[in-house]
Each structure stands twice: as C-alpha cells, then as structure tokens.
DSSP file (Angstrom, degrees, kcal/mol; ACC not computed):
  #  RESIDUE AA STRUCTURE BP1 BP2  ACC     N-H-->O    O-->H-N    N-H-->O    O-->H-N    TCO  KAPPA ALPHA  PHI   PSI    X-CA   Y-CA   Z-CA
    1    1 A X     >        0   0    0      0, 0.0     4,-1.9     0, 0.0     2,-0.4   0.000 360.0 360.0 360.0 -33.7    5.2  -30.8   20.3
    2    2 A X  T  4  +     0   0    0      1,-0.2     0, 0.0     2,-0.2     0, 0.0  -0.482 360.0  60.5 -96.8  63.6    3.4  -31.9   17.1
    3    3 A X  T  > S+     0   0    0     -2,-0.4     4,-1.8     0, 0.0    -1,-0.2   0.147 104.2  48.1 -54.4 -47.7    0.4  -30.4   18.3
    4    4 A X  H  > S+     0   0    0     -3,-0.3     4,-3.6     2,-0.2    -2,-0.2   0.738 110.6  48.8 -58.0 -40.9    2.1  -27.3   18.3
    5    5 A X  H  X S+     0   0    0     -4,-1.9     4,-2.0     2,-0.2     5,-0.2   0.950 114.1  49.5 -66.2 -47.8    3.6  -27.6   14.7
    6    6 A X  H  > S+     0   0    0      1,-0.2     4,-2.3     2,-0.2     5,-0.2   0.922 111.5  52.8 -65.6 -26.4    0.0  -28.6   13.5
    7    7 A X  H  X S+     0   0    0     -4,-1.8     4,-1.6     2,-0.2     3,-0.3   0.999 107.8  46.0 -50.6 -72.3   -1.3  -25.5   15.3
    8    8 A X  H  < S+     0   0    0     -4,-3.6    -1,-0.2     1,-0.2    -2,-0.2   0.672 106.2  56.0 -78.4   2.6    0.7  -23.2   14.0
    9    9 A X  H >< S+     0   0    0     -4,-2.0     3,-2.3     2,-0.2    -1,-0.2   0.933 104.4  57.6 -72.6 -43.8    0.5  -24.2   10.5
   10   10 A X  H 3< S+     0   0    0     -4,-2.3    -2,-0.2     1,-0.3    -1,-0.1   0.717  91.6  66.6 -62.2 -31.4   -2.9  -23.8   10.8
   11   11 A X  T 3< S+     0   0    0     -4,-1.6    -1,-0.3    -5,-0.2    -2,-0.2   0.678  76.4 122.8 -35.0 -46.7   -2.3  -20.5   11.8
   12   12 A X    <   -     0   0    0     -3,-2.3     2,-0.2    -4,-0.1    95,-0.2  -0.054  38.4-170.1 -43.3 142.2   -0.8  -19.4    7.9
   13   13 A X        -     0   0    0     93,-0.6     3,-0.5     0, 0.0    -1,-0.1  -0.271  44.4 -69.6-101.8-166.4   -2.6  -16.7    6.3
   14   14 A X  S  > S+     0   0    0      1,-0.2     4,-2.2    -2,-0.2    93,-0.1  -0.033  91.0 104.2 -97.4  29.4   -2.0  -15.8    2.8
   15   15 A X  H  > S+     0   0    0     91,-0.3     4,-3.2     2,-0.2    -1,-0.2   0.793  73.2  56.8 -74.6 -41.6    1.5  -14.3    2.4
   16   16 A X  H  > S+     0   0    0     -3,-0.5     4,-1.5     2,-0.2     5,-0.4   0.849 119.1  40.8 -79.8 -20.0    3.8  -16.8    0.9
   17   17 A X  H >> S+     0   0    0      3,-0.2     4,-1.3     2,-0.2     3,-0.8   0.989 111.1  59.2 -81.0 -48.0    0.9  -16.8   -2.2
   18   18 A X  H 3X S+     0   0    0     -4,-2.2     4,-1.4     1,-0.2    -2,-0.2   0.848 117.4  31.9  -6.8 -77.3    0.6  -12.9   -1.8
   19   19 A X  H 3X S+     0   0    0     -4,-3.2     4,-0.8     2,-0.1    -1,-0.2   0.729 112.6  58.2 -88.4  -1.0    4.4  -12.8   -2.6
   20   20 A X  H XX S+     0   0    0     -4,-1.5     3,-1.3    -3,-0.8     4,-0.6   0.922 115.1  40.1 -62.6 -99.4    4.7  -15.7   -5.0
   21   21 A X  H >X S+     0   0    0     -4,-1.3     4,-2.6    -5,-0.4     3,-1.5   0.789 101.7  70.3 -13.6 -47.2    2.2  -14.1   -7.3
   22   22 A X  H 3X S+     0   0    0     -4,-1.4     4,-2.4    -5,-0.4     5,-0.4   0.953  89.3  58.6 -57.4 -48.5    3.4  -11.0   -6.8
   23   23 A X  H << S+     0   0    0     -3,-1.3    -1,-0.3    -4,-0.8    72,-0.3   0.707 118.3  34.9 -45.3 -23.5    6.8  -11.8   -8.9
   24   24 A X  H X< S+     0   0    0     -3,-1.5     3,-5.7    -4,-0.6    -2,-0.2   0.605 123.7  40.7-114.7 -74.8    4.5  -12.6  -12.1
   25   25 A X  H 3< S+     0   0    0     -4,-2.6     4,-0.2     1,-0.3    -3,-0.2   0.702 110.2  56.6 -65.0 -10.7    1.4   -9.8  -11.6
   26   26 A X  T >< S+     0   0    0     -4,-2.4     3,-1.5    -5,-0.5    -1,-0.3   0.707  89.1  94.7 -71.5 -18.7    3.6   -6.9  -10.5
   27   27 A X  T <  S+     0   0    0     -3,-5.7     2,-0.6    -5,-0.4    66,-0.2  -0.487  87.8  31.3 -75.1 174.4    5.9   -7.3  -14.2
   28   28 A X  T 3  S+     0   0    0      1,-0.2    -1,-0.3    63,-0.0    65,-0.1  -0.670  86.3 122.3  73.4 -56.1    4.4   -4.9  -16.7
   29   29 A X    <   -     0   0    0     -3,-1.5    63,-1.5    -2,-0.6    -1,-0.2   0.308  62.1-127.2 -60.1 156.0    3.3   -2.1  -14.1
   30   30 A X     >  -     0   0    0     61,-0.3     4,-1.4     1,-0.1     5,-0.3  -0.579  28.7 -98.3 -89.9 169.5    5.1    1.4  -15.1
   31   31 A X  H  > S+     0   0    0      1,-0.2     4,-0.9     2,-0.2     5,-0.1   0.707 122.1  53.0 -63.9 -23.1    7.1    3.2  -12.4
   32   32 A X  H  > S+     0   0    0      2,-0.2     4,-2.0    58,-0.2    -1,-0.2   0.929 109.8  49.6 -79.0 -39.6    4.5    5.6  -11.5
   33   33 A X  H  4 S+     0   0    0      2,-0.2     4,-0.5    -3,-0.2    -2,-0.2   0.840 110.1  47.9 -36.1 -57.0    2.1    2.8  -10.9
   34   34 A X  H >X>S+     0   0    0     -4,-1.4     4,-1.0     1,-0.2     5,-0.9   0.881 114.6  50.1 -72.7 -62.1    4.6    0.8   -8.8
   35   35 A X  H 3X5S+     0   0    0     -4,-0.9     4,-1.1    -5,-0.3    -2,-0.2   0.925 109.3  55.7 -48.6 -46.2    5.2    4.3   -6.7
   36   36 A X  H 3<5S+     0   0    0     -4,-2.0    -1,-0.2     2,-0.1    -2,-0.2   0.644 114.3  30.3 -60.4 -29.9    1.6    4.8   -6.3
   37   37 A X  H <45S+     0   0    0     -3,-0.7    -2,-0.2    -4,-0.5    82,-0.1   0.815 129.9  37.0-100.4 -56.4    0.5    1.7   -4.8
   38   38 A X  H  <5S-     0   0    0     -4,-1.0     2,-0.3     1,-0.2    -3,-0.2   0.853 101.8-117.9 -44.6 -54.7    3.7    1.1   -2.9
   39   39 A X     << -     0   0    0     -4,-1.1    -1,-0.2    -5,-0.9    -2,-0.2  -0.726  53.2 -44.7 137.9-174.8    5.1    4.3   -1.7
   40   40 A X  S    S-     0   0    0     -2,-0.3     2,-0.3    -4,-0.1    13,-0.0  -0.436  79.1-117.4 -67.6 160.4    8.6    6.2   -2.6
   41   41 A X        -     0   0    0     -2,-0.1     3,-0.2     1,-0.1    14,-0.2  -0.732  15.6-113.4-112.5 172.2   11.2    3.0   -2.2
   42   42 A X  S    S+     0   0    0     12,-1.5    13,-0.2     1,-0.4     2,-0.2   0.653  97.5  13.6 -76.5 -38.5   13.5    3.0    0.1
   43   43 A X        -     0   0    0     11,-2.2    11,-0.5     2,-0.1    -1,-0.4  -0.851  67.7-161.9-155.4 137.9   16.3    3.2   -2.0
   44   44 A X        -     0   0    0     -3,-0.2     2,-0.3    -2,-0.2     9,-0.2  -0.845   5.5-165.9-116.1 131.1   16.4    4.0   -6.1
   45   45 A X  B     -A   52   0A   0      7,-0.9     7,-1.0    -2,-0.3     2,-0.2  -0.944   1.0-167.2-131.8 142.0   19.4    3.3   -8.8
   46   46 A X        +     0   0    0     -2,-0.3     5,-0.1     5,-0.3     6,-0.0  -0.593  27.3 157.0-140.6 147.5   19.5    4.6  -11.7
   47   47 A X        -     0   0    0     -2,-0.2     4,-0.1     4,-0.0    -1,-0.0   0.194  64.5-114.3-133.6 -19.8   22.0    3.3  -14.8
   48   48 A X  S    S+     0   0    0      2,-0.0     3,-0.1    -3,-0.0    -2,-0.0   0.262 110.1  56.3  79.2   4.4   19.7    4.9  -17.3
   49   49 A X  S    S+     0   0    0      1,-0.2    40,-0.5    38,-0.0     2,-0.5   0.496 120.5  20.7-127.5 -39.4   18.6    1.5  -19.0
   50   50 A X  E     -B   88   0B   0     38,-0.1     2,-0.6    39,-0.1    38,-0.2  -0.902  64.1-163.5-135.2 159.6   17.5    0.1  -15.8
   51   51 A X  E     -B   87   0B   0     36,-2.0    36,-1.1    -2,-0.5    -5,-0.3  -0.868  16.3-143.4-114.6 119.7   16.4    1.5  -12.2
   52   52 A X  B     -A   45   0A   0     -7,-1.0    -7,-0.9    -2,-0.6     2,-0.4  -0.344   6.6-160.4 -57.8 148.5   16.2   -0.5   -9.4
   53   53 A X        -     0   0    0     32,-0.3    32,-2.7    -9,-0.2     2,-0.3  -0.949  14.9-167.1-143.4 140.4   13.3    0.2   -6.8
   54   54 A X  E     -C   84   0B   0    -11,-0.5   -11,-2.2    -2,-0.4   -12,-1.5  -0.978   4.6-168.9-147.1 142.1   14.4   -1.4   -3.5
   55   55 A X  E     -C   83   0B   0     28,-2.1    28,-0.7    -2,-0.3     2,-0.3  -0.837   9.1-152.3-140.2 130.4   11.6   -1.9   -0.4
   56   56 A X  E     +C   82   0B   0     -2,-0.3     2,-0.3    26,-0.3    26,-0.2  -0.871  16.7 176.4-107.7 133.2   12.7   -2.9    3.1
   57   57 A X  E     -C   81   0B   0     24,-0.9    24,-1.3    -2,-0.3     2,-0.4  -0.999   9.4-165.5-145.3 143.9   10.0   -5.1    5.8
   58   58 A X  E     -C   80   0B   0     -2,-0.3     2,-0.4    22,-0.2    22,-0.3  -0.913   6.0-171.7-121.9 159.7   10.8   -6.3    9.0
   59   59 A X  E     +C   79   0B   0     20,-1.6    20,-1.9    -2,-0.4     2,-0.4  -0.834   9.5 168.0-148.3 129.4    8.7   -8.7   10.6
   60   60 A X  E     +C   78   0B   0     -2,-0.4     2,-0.3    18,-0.2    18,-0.2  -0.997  14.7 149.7-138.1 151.6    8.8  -10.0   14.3
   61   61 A X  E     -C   77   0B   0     16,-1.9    16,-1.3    -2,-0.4     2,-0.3  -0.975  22.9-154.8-152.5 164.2    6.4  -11.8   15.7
   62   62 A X  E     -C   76   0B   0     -2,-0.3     2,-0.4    14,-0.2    14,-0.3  -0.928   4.4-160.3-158.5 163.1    5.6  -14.6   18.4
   63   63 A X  E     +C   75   0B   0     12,-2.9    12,-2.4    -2,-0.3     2,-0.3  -0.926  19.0 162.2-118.9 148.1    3.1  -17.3   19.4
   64   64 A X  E     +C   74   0B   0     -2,-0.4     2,-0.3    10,-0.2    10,-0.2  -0.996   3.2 163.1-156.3 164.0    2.7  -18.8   22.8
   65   65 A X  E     -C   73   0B   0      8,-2.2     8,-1.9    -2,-0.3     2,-0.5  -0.905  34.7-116.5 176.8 134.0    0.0  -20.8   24.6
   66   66 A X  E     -C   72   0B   0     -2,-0.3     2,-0.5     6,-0.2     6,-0.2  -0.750  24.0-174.1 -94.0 135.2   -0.1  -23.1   27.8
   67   67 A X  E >>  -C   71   0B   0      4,-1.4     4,-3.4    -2,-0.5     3,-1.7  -0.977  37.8 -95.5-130.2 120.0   -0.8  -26.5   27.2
   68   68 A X  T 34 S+     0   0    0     -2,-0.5     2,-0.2     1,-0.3     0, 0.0  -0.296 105.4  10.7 -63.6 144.3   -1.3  -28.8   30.8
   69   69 A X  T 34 S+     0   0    0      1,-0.2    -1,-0.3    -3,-0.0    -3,-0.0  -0.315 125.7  57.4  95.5 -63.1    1.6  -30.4   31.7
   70   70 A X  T <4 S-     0   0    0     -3,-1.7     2,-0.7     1,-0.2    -2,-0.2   0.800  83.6-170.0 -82.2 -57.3    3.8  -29.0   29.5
   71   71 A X  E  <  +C   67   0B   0     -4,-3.4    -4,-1.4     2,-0.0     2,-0.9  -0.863  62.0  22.2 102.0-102.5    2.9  -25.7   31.0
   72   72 A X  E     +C   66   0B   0     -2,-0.7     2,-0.3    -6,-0.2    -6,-0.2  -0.758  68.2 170.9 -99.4  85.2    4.6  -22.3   28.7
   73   73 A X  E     +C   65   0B   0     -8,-1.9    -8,-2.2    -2,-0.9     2,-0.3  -0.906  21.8 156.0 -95.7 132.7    5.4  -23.8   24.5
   74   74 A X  E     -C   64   0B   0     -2,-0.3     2,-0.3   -10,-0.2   -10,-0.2  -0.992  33.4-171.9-148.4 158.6    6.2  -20.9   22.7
   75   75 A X  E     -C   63   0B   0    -12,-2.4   -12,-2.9    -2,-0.3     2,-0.2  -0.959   3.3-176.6-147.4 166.8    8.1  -19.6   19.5
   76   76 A X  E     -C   62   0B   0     -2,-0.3     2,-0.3   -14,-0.3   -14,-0.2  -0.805   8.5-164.8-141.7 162.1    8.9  -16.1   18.4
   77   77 A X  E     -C   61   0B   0    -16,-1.3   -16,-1.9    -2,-0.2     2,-0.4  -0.946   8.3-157.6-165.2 156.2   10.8  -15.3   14.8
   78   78 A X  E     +C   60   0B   0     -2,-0.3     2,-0.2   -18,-0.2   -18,-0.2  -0.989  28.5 164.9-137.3 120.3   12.4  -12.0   13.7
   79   79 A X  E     -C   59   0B   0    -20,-1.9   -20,-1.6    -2,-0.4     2,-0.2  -0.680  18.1-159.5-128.6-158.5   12.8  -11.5    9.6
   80   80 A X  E     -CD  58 100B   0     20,-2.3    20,-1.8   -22,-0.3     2,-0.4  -0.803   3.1-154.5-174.4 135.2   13.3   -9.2    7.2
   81   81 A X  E     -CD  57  99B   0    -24,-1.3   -24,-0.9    31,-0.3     2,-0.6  -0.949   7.9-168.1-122.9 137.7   13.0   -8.4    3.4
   82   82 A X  E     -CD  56  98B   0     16,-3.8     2,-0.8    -2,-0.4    16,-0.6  -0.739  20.9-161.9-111.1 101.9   14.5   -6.5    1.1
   83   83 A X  E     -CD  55  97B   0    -28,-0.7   -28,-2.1    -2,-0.6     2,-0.4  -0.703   4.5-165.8-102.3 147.2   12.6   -6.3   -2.0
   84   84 A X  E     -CD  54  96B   0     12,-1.4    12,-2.5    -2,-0.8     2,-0.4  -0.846   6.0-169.4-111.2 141.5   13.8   -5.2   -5.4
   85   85 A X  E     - D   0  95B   0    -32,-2.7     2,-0.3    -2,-0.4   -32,-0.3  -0.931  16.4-146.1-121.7  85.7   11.8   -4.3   -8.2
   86   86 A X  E     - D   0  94B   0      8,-0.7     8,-1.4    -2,-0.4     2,-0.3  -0.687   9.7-158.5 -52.6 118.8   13.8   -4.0  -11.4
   87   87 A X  E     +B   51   0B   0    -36,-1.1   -36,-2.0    -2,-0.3     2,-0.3  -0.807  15.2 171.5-123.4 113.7   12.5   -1.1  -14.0
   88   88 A X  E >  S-BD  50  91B   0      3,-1.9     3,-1.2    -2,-0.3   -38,-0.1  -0.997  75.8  -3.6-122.8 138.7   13.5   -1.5  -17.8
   89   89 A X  T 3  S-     0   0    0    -40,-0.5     3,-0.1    -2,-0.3   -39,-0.1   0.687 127.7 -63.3  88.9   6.0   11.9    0.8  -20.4
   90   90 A X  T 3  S+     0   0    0      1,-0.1     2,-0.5   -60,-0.1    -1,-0.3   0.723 118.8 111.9  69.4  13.8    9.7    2.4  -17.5
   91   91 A X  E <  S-D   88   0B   0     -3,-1.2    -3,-1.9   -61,-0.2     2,-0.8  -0.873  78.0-119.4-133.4 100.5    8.0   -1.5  -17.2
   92   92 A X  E     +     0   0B   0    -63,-1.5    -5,-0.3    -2,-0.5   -63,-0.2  -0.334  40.1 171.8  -0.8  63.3    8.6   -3.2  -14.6
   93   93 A X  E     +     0   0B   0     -2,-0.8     2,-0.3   -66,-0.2    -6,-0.1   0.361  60.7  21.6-101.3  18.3   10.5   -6.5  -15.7
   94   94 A X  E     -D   86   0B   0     -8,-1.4    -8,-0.7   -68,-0.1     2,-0.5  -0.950  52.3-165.1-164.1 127.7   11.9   -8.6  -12.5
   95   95 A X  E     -D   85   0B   0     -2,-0.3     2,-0.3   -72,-0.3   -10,-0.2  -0.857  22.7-169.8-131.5 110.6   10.7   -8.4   -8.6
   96   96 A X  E     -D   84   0B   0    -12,-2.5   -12,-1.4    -2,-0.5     2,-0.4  -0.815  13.2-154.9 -94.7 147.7   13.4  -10.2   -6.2
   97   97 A X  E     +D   83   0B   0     -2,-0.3     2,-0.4   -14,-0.2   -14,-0.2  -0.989  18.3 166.5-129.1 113.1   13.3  -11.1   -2.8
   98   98 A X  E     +D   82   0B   0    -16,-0.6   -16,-3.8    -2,-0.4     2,-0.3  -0.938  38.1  52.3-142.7 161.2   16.5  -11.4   -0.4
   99   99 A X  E    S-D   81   0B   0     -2,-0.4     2,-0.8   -18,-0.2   -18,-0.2  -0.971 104.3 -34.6 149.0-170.0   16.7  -11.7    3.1
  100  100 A X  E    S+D   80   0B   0    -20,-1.8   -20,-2.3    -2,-0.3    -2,-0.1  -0.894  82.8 143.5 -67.9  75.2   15.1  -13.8    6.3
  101  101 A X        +     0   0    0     -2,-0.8    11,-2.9   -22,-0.2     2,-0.4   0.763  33.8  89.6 -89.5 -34.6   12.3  -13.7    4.0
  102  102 A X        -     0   0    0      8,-0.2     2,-0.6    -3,-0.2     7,-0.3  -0.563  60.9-168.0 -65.4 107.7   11.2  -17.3    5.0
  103  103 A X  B  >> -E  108   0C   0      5,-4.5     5,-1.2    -2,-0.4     4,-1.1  -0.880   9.1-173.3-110.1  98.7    8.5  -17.1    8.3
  104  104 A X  T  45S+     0   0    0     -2,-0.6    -1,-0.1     1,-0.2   -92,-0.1   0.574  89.5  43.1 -65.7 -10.3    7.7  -20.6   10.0
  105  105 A X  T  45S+     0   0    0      3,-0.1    -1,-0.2   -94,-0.1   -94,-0.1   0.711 120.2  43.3 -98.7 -45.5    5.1  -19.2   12.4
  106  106 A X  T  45S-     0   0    0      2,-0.1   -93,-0.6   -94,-0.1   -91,-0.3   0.364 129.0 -67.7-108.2  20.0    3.3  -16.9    9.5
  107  107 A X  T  <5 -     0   0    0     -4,-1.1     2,-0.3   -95,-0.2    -3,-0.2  -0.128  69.5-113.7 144.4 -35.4    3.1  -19.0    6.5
  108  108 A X  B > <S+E  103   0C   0     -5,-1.2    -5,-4.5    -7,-0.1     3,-0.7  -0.982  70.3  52.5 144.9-153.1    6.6  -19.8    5.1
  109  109 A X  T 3  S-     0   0    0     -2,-0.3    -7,-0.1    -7,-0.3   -89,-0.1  -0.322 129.5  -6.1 -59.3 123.2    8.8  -19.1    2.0
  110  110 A X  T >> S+     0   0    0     -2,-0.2     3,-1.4   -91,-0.1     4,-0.8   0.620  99.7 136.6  85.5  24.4    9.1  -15.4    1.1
  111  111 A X  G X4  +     0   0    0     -3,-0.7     3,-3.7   -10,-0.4    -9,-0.2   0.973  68.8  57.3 -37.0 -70.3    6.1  -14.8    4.3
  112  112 A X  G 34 S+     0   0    0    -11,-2.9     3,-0.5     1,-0.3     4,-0.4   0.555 100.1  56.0 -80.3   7.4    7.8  -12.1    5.5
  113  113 A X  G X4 S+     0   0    0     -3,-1.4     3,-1.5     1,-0.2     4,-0.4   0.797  83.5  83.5 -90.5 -25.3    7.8   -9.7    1.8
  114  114 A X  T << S+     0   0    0     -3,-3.7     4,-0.3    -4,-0.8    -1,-0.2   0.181  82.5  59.3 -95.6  29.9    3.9   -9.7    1.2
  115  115 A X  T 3  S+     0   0    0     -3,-0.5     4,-0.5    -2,-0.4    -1,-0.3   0.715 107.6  50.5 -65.8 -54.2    3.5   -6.6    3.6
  116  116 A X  S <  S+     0   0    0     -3,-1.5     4,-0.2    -4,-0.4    -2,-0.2   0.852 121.6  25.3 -57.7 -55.9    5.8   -5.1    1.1
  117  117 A X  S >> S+     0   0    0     -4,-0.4     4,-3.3     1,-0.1     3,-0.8   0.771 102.7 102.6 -87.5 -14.0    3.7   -6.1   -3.0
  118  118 A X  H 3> S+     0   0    0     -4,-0.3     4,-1.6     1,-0.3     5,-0.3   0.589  80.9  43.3  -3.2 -92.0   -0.1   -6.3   -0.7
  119  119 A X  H 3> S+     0   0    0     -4,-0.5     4,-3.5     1,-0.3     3,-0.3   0.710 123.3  31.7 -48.4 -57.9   -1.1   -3.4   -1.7
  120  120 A X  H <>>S+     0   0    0     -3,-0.8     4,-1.3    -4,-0.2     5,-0.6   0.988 115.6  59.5 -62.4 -59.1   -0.1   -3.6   -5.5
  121  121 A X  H  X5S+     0   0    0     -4,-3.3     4,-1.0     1,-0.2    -1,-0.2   0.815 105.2  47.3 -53.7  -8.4   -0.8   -7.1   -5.5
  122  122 A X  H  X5S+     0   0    0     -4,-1.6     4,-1.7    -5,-0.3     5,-0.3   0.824 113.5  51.8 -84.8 -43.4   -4.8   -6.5   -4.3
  123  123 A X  H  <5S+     0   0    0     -4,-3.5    -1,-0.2    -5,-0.3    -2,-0.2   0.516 107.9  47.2 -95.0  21.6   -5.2   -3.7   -7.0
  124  124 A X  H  X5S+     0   0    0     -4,-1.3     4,-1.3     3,-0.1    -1,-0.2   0.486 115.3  52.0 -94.2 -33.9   -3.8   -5.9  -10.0
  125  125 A X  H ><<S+     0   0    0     -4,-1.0     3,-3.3    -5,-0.6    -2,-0.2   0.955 109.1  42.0 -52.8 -71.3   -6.2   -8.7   -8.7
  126  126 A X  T 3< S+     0   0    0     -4,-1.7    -1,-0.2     1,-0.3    -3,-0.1   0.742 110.1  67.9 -52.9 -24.7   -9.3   -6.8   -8.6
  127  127 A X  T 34 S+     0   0    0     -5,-0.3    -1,-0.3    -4,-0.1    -2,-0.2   0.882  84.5  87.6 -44.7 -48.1   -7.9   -5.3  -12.2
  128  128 A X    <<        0   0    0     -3,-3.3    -4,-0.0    -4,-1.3    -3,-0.0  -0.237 360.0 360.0 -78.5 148.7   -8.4   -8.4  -13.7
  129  129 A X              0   0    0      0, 0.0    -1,-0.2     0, 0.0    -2,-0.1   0.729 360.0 360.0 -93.6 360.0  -11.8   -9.4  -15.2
C-alpha cells in the first residue's frame, strides 16, 4: 500500500501551486480583465462598494492499477470549488477558496480550484518580465 501512496504522489501536477499563487497574482486585475480570462462567473453580487465574482469546479477523478498479488488497488475522489473573487474599486482585492477543494490523488490543498484561476493565472505569469 505505500507503493501506491508513493505512486500517486508522484502523479501531482501543478495545481495546488497554480492556486496558491493565484490568491496573490490575480489581486490588482480589474473586472473586465478577470471576465476576460475567466469567463462570465457563475454568480455576481453587487453592494456597490464591493462585487463578488463567484466560479464553481467540480472535479472527479480516479486511479487504479493491478499490482500481483494484490490484484485491483484503486482510489477515486469527487471535489468541488467554489471560488470567490472579491472586487473593490473595480481591483480585484481578495480570491477565496471553499469547498472539497483539497485532492489526494491530484496534488493536494486547494487542487481541485486551479481549473478555475489557469487561465488568468498563465497570462499574469507570462505578463511578468
């Protein structure tokens, strides 16, 4: 069975840094920016001093592999994230993450959100000199 744990850590891609980052290199973007890279959100609030931008991800997934002996080791995991983007002033000044966000098969804490900033987070990297 700790073959199987080292396996599938080995497995991680880049998603828990994807959305770790994302919380610092998204702040500053305007709302049209954030709309542009992202999409329309899923659901928008309004107070008039700040507007919430809120993004929905599901993620399921599973790994399995016969090992002699053992025979069929497998895991599967089903998550979800809801992320919120908080807008003051037109500027982007808070990105939250709530949910099952955490993926043990596809990298970890906050895994299952960096489908959701990707996009934005690849074009503020390449932005930067």
């Amino acid at each position: 069975m700790n073959f199987l744990v080292l396996f599938l850590a080995g497995c991680a891609d880049d998603s828990v840094d994807v959305a770790r980052e994302a919380r610092t290199s998204l702040l500053g973007m305007s709302e049209l920016q954030l709309e542009s890279c992202l999409g329309l959100p899923d659901q928008k609030v309004s107070d008039h001093k700040t507007t919430l931008f809120m993004y929905n991800a599901n993620s399921s997934h599973s790994v399995s592999l016969t090992v002699p002996i053992i025979n069929f080791v497998g895991a599967s995991f089903t998550g979800y994230c809801h992320a919120t983007f908080r807008i003051e002033k037109n500027r982007v000044v808070a990105v939250n993450y709530s949910g099952d966000t955490d993926d043990p098969i596809g990298g970890g804490k906050d895994a299952v959100c960096a489908p959701i900033v990707r996009a934005c987070y690849a074009e503020r990297a390449s932005a930067q000199p």
